[in-house]
N, C-alpha and C positions, 0 to 999 in steps of 0.2 A: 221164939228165940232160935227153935231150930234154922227157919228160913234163912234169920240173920247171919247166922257163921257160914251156911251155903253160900248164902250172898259175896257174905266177905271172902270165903276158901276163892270163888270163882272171880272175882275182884284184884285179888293177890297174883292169880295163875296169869287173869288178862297182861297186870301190869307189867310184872316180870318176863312174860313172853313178851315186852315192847323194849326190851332193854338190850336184844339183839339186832344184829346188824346183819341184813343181808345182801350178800353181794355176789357180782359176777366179775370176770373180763374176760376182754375177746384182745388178740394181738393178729402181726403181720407174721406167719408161718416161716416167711423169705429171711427177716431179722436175723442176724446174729446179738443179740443182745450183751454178751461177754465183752464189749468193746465201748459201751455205755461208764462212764465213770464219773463226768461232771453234770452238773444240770446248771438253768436259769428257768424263773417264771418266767415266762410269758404273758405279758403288761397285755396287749390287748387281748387275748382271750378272757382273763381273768377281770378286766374290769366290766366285761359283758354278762359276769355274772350276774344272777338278780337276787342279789343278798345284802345286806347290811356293810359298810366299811369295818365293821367292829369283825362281826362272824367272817370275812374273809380274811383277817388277820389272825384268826384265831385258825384256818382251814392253812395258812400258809405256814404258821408257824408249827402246827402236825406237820406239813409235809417235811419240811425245813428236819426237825427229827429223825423221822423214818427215812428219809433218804440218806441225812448222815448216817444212821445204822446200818444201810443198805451197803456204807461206804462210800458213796455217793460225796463230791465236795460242790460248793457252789462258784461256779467262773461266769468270767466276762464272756469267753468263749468255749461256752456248753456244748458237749455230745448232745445233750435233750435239753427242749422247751417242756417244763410241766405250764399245763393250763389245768383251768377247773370251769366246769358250769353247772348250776342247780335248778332241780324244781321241786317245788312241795304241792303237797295236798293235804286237805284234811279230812280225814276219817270220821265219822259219826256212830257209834255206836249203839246197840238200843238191846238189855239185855232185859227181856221178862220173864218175871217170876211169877210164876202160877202156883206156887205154894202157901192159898189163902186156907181161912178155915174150913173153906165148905167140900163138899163131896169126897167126905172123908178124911181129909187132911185137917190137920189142926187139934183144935182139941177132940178126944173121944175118938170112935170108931163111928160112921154114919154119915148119913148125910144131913146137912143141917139148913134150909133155906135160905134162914136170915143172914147166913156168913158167906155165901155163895161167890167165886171167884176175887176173890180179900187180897191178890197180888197186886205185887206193883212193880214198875217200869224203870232201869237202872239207864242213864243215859251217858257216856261219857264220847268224850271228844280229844283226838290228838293231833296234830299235827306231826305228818310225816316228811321229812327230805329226803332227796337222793342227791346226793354229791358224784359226778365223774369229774375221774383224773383222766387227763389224756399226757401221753408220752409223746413227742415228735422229735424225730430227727431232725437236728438242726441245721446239718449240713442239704441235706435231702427235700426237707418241709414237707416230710410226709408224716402221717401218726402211725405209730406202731404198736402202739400198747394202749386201750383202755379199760380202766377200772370202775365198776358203779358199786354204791350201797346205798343202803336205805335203811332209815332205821326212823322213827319217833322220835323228836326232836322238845330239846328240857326248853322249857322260858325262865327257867332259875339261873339269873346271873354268873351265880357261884358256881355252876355243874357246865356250862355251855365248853367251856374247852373241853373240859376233863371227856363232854361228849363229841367233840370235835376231834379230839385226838384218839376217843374209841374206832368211831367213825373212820377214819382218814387210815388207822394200823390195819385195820380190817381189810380194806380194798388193796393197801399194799402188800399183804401179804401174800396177793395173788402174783408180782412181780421179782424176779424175773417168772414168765412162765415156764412151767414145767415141757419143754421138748418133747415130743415123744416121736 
């Protein structure tokens, strides 16, 4: 019983720590970015993504959000082109537990032959994406801004925005960048 709640304590710690988002960006140093105030997607970058029609509607309607929040309105004729592109991988896991009964562990104190190495092998699997945003001026047609995250991606219908829109705050959070 004791192995079991180890099991699960470290089970709990794995999954929760997949429920973050990590992320970077890198910008153009040159940018004045204060002068950004509309945007448009960008049709062909974003159909070169290699995702589902469903999940990039679900990644434009995040941006669509946070860019209003940012202030940000959407025009015919944008200061920026947002694009997006994705890749995933999948992660394999393999968590073993050596806490059988023998050589001490288990029951009693001792070592016990018959029960000798009695663990067992926890295997889990996730799927991870990285989502980048990229910014381009649209007068210029250069990129200025890009943002990546990465995070463990849900296959629960009902959670896929709610993690598309964790996803997509996270990386905008980095915009405007900080000057220094």
């Amino acid at each position: 019983m004791k192995s079991f709640s180890l099991l699960s304590l470290i089970l709990i710690i794995t999954l929760s720590s997949c429920s973050t988002v990590r992320v970077a960006s890198d910008y153009d140093r040159q940018t004045n970015f204060n002068g950004y105030k509309s945007y448009a997607f960008f049709k062909p970058g974003i159909d070169k993504a290699e995702i589902s029609d469903l999940d990039k509607k679900r990644i434009l309607r995040a941006i669509e959000a946070d860019m209003a929040a940012k202030g940000f309105t959407k025009s015919e004729n944008p200061d920026v082109l947002v694009s997006i592109f994705t890749k995933t991988k999948e992660n394999v896991n393999v968590y073993q537990n050596n806490f059988g009964f023998g050589w001490g562990w288990g029951y009693g104190w001792g070592w016990n032959p018959w029960f000798w190495n009695n663990g067992f092998n926890t295997v889990s699997r996730t799927t991870e994406g990285t989502l980048y945003i990229d910014l381009i001026d649209a007068s210029k047609r250069e990129l200025i801004w890009q943002g990546m995250g990465t995070a463990a991606l849900t296959t629960k219908v009902e959670r896929k925005q709610e993690k598309m829109n964790q996803i997509v705050s996270a990386i905008l959070e980095k915009y405007p960048p900080e000057l220094k």
